[in-house]
C-alpha atoms as one frame of an Amber mdcrd trajectory, in Angstrom:
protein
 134.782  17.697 124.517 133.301  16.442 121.417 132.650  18.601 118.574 128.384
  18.373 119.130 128.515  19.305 122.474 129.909  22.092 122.617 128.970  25.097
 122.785 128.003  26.950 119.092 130.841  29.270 118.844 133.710  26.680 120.124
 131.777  23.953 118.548 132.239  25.984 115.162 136.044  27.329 116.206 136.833
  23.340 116.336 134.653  21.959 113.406 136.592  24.229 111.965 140.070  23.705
 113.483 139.113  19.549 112.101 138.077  20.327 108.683 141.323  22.771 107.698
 143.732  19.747 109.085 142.074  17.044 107.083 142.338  19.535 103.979 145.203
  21.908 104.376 147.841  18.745 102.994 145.521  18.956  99.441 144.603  22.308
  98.971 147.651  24.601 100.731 146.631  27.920 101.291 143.171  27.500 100.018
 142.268  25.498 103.011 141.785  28.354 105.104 139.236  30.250 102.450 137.522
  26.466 101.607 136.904  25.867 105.800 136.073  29.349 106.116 133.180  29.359
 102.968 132.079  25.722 104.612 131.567  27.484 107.959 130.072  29.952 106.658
 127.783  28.450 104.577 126.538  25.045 105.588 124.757  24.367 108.714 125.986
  23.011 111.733 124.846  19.400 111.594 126.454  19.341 108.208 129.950  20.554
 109.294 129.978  17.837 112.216 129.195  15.219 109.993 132.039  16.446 106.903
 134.384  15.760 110.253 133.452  12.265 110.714 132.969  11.855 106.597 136.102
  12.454 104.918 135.045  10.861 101.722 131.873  13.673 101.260 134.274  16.080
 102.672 136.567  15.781  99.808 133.750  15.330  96.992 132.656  18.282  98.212
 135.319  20.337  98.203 136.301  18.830  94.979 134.245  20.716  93.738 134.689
  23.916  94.899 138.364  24.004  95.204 138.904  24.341  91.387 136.681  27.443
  91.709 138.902  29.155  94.114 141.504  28.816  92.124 140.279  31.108  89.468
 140.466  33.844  92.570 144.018  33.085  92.953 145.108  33.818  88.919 145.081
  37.195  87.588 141.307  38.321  86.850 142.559  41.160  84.991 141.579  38.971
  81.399 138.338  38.914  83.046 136.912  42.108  84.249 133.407  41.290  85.200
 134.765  38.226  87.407 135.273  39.847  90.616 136.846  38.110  94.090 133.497
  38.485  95.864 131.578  37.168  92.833 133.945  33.967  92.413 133.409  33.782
  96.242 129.734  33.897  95.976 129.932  30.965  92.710 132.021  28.928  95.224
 129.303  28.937  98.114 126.011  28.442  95.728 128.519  25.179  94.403 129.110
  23.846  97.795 125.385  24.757  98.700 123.848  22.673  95.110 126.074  19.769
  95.716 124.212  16.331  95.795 127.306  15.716  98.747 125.068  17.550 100.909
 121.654  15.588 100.333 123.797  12.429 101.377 124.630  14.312 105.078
């Protein structure tokens, strides 16, 4: 069944199952929290098309990935950095990005 015609909730379950296997080689364990933020935050028409774009995919997540990272290192140096905020900062990036004007 092809991604747009199913229904919403499988539709998203394999959007989602296409977009961690074209980034989990790159980004490791981040791909789950990247696909997860994308899902989350873009709509649906979007995440189809990042399936059948893997060049915006990547610009996209380009972006964001280096973000995520920050999560991942010891925010202790920064105390008013917080997981949820860096989170948030992640989503508004993939949300602003001229990728998504393109779609």
């Amino acid at each position: 069944m092809p991604v747009m015609r199913a229904s919403r909730p499988e539709s998203k379950q394999k959007i989602g199952d296409v977009l961690y296997e074209q980034l989990k080689c790159e980004h490791g364990k981040l791909a789950g929290k990247l696909v997860g933020m994308l899902l989350e935050g873009l709509p649906h028409e979007h995440l189809a098309t990042l399936c059948h774009e893997p060049g915006a995919l990547k610009e996209l997540v380009s972006k964001a990935a280096p973000l995520l990272e920050i999560q991942r290192q010891d925010l202790a140096s920064q105390p008013l950095v917080t997981a949820d905020g860096i989170e948030l900062l992640v989503l508004l990036v993939l949300l602003a990005s001229p990728s998504l004007s393109r779609l």
